[in-house]
N, C-alpha and C positions, 0 to 999 in steps of 0.2 A: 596532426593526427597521425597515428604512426601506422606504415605501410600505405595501401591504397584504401582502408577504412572510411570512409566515413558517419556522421554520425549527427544527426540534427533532432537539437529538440524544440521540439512546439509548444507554445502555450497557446492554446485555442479560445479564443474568445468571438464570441457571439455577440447580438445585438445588443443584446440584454447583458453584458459582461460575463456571459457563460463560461464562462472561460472552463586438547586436554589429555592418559590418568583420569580413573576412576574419582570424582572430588571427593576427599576426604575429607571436610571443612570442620574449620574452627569457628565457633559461635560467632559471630559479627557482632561489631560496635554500633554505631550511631553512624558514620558512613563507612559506605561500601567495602570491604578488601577486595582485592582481585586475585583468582587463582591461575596462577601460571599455568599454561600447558608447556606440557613437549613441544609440540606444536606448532611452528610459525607457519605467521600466512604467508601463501606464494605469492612472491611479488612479479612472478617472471612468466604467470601458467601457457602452458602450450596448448592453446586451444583453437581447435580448427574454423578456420572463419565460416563453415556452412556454420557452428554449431553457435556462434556469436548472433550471426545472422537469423538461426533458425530462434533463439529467443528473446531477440528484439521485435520478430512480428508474433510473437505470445502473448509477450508484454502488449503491444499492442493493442493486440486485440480484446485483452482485456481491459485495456484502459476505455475502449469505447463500450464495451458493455456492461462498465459499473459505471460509465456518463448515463448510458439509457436507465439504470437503475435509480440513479439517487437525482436526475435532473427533473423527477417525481417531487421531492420534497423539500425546493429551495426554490427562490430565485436567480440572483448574482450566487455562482456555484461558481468552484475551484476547489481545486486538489491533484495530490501527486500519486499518477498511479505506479511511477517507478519507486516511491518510496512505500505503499503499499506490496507490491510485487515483491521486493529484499525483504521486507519485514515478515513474507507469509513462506517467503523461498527458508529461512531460517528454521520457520516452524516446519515447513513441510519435511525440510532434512529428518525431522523423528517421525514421520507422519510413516502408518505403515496398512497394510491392505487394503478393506473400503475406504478409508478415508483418505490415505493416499492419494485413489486412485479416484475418489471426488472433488480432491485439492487439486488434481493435476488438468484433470478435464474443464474446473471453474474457469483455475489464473491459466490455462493456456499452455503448463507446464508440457511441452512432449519431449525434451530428452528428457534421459535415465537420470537418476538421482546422481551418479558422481558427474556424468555429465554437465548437468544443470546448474550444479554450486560454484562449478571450476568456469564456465561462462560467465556467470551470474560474477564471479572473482575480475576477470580478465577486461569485464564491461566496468564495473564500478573503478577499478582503474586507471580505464582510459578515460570515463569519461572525469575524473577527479582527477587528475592528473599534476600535480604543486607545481609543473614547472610554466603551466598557464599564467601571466601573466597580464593579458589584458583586461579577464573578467574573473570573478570567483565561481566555481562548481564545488563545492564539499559536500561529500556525503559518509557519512559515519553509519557502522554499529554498534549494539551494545546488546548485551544482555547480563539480567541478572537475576538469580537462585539464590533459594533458601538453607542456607546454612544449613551443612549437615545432611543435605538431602541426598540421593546415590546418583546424581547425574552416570550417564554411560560414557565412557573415554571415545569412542566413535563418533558420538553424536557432538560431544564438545568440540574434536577433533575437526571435523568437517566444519562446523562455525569458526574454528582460528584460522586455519587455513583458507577460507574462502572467503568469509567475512569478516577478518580481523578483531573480531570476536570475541574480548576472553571475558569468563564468567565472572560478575563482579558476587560477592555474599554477602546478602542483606538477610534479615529475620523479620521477615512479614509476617510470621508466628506471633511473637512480641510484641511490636511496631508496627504496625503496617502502613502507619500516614507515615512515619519517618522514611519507611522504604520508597512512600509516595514520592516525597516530597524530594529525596535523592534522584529519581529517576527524571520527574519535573524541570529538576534543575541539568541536569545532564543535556535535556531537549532544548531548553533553553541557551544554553550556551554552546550549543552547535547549529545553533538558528540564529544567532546573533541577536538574540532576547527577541525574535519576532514570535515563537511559538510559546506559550506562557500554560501553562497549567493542562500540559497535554493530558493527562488522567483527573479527573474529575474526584471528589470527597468519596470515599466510601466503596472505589471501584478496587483497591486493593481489599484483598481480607486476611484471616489468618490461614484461610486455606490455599493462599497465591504460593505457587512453588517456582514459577520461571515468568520474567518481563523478557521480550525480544524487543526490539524497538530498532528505528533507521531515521534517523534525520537528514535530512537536504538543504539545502542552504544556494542560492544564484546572484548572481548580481555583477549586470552589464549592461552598458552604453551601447546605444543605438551609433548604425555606421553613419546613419542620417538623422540626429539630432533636430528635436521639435523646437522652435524661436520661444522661450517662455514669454519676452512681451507680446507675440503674439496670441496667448492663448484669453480667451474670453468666453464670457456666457455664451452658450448657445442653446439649442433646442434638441432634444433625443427623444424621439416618439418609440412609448412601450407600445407591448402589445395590443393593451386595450383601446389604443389609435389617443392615450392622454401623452401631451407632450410636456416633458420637465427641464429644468434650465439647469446645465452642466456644465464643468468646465471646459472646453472642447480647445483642443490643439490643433494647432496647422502649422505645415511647414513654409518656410520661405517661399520657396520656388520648387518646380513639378521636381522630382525623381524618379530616375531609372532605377524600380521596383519589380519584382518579379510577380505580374497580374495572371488573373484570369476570370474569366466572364461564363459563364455554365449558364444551365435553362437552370432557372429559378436562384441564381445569386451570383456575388463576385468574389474573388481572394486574394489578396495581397498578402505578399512574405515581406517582411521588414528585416535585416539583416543584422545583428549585433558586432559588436569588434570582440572579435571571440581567436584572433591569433589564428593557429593551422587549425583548428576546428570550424566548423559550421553552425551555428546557433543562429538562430531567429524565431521570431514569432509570427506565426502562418493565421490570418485572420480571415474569417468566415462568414459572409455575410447577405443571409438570405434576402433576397426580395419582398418589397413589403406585400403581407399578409399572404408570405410562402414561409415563413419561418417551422410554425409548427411541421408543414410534409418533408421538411427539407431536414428536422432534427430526429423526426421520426426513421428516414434511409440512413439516418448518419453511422456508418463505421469505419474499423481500420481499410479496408478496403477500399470504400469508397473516397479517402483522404488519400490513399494512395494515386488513386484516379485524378484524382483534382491538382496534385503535387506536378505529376505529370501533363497538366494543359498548364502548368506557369509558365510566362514569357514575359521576357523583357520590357516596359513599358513603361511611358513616362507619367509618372501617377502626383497627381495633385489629392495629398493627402489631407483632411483632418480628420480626427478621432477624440474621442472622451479621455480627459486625464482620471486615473478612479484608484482606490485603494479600499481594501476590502479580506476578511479573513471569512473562511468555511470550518464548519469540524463538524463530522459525524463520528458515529456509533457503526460499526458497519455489521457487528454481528448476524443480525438477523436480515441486513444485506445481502451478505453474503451463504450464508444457510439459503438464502431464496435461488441465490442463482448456482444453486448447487451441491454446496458441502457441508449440510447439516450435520452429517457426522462427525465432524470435527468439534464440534459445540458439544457433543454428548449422545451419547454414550460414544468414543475416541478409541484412536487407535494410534497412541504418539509413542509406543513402547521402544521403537527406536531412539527415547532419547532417557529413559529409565529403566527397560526390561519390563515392562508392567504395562496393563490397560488404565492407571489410574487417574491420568492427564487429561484435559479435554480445555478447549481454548471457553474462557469464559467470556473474554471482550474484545473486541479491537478499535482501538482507540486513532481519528485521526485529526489533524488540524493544520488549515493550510492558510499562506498569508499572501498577496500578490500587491505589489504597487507598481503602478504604470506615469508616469510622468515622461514632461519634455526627455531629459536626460536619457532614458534610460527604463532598466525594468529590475525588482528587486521582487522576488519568492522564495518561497520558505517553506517546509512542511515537514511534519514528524505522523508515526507510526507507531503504535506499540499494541503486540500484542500479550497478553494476560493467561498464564494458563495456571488453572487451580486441580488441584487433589480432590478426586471424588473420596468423601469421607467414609462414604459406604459405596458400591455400586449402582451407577444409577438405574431406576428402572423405566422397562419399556413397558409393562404392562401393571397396572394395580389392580387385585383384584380381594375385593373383603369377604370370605367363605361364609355367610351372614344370614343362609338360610338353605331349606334341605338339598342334598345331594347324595350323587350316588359315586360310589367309588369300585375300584377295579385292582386286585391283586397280581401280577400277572409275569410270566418269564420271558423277558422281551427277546431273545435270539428264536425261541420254537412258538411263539405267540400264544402261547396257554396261558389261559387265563383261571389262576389257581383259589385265587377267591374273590365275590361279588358281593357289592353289600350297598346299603341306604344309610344314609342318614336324617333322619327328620325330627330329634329330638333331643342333643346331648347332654340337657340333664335328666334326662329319664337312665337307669343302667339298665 
């Protein structure tokens, strides 16, 4: 890790496995073209370690408050909130007034816009970083626009530069599964075929003007390797106190693991071969019939707490071997925890000049496999935004029976003629 950085990511599992130029584009074919920008991305940004620092506990924090959100509507749940956060950092780069300023408050965003891209740049760097060779980290962007559309040279600008970015042209006018079915494939092969059909039939239309999308990609060996003949059935009591027979792992002999012991659970960090970075996976594991109080105080904060009571100790481990994929809908997830505006009626004219943008979907889908070896995740991001056809509205109202109306000169407030209506086919 370069300087005195560091940087640990967790996959958190529970009892229960909880774990540019203006575009000027030419019509597009059957796959993508890409438009070049001016534009390269900074490989080198100079970004001050408060401001690194200051949007890793955003991220953060928001990744624990879309856990309390969607740990509503699953059981075994998993997903990536750092591939979430790039994917929404993208959008948000057009995102402008209220809606901005509901984007920024949801994901946690508190630097400035140029601030936050050029972080958002200098993090996905380090943490991707090729010359890694003990484990894989990739994480990629991508976006892509509808032919011919007036994307703004700024807005492209700031995605090449930050996010590597450049606009590929598809005609989801014409096509729009073929636009799918390109973008599908793009997730795919930056997942290592583990994310498979990250947009669903029918979520592109002809009104799709921009996909943003971010995939992730992991895959690393444990510093303390599980004995696979040692792993056999064992017992894992759910919540409802039914116990079911799983593959459970153990290790040889105890290891020097970093424990700790809290009122109401224990945690153990497991270490991956991860080279000068720090990787592992920090597991959480409430007390029986303390789980629900203990998931309900769960946040960044309190992770932080419990990080700082780990201590060295010799841990005689076993654990469930399991493999398992997630994928939500997070739209009106996220409208609930905050930026409905974004969904419509929008304010993305930062990245067209116009109101007429508004995010239609955001699509996510994650994959996680835990065995002896090692641990392999995966997870893609995309978000959808479509062309309002006409304005949308905020109020409907059908004039469909009598009223009265009012002529009037609104600076002197004279009201110059008064009148009813109770009858319009009578003259």
């Amino acid at each position: 890790m370069k300087g005195s950085h560091k940087c640990t990511i967790w996959i958190l599992i529970f009892v229960t496995f909880l774990l540019p130029v203006m575009v000027g584009c030419q019509e597009s074919q059957v796959q993508a073209q890409i438009a070049v920008s001016d534009v390269q991305r900074n490989t080198a940004p100079q970004v001050p370690s408060v401001d690194r620092s200051e949007l890793v506990t955003g991220n953060s924090a928001f990744a624990f408050d879309l856990y309390q959100h969607l740990r509503r509507e699953a059981s075994n749940l998993f997903f990536s909130p750092y591939s979430i956060s790039t994917a929404l950092a993208m959008t948000y780069a057009g995102a402008r007034g209220e809606t901005q300023r509901q984007m920024a408050q949801t994901l946690h965003y508190t630097l400035p816009q140029e601030h936050l891209h050029a972080a958002f740049n200098a993090l996905n760097l380090e943490l991707g970083d090729p010359a890694q060779e003990e484990f894989q980290l990739h994480i990629a962007n991508a976006i892509w626009g509808q032919a011919g559309y007036p994307f703004l040279a700024p807005f492209l600008g700031t995605l090449a530069e930050n996010y590597g970015a450049g606009l590929r042209l598809l005609d989801f006018q014409q096509d729009p599964d073929v636009a799918r079915g390109e973008i599908n494939a793009w997730v795919s092969d930056e997942t290592e075929e583990r994310i498979q059909d990250l947009i669903p039939v029918d979520a592109i239309t002809a009104d799709t003007r921009l996909v943003l999308a971010n995939a992730i990609y992991f895959l690393a060996d444990w510093v303390f390797p599980f004995e696979a003949a040692k792993t056999s059935a064992g017992g894992f009591y759910t919540l409802d106190g039914r116990e079911v027979s799983v593959p459970m792992m153990s290790m040889l002999e105890p290891r020097r693991l970093a424990y700790a012991r809290g009122e109401g659970f224990q945690a153990v960090e497991l270490p991956y071969k991860s080279g000068t970075m720090s990787m592992s996976m920090l597991i959480l594991v409430p007390d029986a019939g303390q789980f629900e109080a203990f998931e309900d105080a769960l946040d960044a904060v309190g992770v932080e707490g419990i990080l700082a009571e780990l201590e060295p100790r010799q841990v005689a481990l076993s654990m469930p071997k399991f493999a398992f994929e997630s994928e939500f809908g997070l739209g009106e997830t996220l409208s609930e925890m905050g930026m409905p505006d974004a969904f419509g009626p929008a304010d993305f004219s930062g990245m067209d000049g116009s109101r007429n943008l508004f995010i239609s979907d955001v699509f996510h889908k994650a994959y996680v496999a835990v065995d002896e070896a090692g641990t392999e995740a995966a997870a893609a991001t995309a978000v959808l935004m479509k062309r309002l056809s006409m304005p949308m509205a905020d109020v409907t109202l059908s004039i469909d029976r009598p009223f009265i109306f009012v002529i009037r000169e609104g600076e002197t407030g004279s009201v110059l003629f008064l009148g009813r209506m109770m009858n319009p086919s009578l003259g």
